[in-house]
C-alpha positions as CSV (number, residue, x, y, z in Angstrom):
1,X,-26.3,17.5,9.9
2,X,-25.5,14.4,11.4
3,X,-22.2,13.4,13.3
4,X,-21.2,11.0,10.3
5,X,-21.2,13.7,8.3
6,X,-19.1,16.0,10.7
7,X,-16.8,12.7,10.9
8,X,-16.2,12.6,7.2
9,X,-15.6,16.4,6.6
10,X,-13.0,16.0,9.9
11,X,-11.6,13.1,8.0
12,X,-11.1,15.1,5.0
13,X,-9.7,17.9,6.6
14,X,-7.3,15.6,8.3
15,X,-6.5,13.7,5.2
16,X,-5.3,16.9,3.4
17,X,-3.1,17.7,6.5
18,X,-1.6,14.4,6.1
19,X,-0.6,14.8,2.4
20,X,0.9,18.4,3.6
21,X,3.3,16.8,6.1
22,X,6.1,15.5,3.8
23,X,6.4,18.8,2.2
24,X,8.3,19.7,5.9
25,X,11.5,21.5,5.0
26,X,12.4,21.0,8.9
27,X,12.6,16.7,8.7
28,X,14.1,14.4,6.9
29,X,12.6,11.3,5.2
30,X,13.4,8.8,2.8
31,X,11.6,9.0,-0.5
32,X,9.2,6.0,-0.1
33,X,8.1,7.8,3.1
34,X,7.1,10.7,1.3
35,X,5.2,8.8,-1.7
36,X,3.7,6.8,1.3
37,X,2.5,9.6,2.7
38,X,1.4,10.5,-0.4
39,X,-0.4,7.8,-1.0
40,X,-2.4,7.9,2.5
41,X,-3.7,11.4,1.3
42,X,-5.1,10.4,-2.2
43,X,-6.8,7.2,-1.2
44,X,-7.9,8.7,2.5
45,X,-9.2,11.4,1.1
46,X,-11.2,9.4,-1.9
47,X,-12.2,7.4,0.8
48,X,-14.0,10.2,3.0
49,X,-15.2,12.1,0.5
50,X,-16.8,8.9,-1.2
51,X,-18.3,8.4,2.5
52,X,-19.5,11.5,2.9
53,X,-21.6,11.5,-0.2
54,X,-23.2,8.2,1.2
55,X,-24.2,10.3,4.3
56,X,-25.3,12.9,2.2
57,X,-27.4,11.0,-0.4
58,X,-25.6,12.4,-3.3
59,X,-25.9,9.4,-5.3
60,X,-28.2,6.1,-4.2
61,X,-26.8,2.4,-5.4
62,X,-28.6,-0.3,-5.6
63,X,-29.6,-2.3,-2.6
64,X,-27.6,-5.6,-3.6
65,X,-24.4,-3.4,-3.4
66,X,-24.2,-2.8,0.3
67,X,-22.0,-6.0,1.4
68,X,-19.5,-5.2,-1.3
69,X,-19.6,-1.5,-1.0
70,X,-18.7,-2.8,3.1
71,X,-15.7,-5.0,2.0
72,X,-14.3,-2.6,0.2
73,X,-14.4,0.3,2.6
74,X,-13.1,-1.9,5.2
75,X,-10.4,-2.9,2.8
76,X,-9.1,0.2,1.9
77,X,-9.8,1.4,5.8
78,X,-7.1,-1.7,6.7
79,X,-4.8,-0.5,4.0
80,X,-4.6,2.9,5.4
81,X,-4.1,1.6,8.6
82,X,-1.5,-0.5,7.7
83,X,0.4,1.8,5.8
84,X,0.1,4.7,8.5
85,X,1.9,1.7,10.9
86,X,4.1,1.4,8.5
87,X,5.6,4.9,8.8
88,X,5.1,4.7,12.6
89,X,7.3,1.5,12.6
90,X,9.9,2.7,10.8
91,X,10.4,6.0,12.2
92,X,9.6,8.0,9.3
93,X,6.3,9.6,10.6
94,X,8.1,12.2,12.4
95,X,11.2,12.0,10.3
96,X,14.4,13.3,11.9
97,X,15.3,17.1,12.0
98,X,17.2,18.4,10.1
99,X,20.2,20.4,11.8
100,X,21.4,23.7,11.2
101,X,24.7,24.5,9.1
102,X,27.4,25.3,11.1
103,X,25.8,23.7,14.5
């Protein structure tokens, strides 16, 4: 086993952990936050687990497919990234906590 492979399972691992986090009982977020978050998980972990079988050789496309197969990974890499910013910018990746009754 290679260290891409070990890459893309931490990747996946890591993905579903993300999609966990607005299920939090303890913070507070506003409803796009959690549908962003969401949103992260699903394509994130599409995206590793569509890498992973590259690594793996669990299907073989044709040669003339590389550069697009490249601009599209890097595409929906930049679209994670930018939506993870997104909830760092606007506070919502840590949420606020929620305070308890009578404090």
């Amino acid at each position: 086993m290679n260290h891409r492979t070990l890459v893309d399972c931490a990747l996946i691992l890591l993905f579903v952990v993300f999609g966990l986090i607005p299920f939090d009982k303890g913070r507070l977020r506003a409803p796009w936050a959690r549908l962003v978050f969401l949103l992260v998980a699903a394509i994130g972990l599409l995206w590793a687990l569509f890498h992973l079988a590259m690594h793996l050789r669990a299907f073989a496309p044709a040669i003339d497919s590389s550069r697009p197969r490249l601009v599209v990974s890097s595409a929906v890499g930049g679209l994670l990234l930018g939506l993870v910013v997104s909830l760092i910018l606007s506070g919502q990746l840590l949420g606020k906590s929620r305070e308890a009754p009578g404090a």
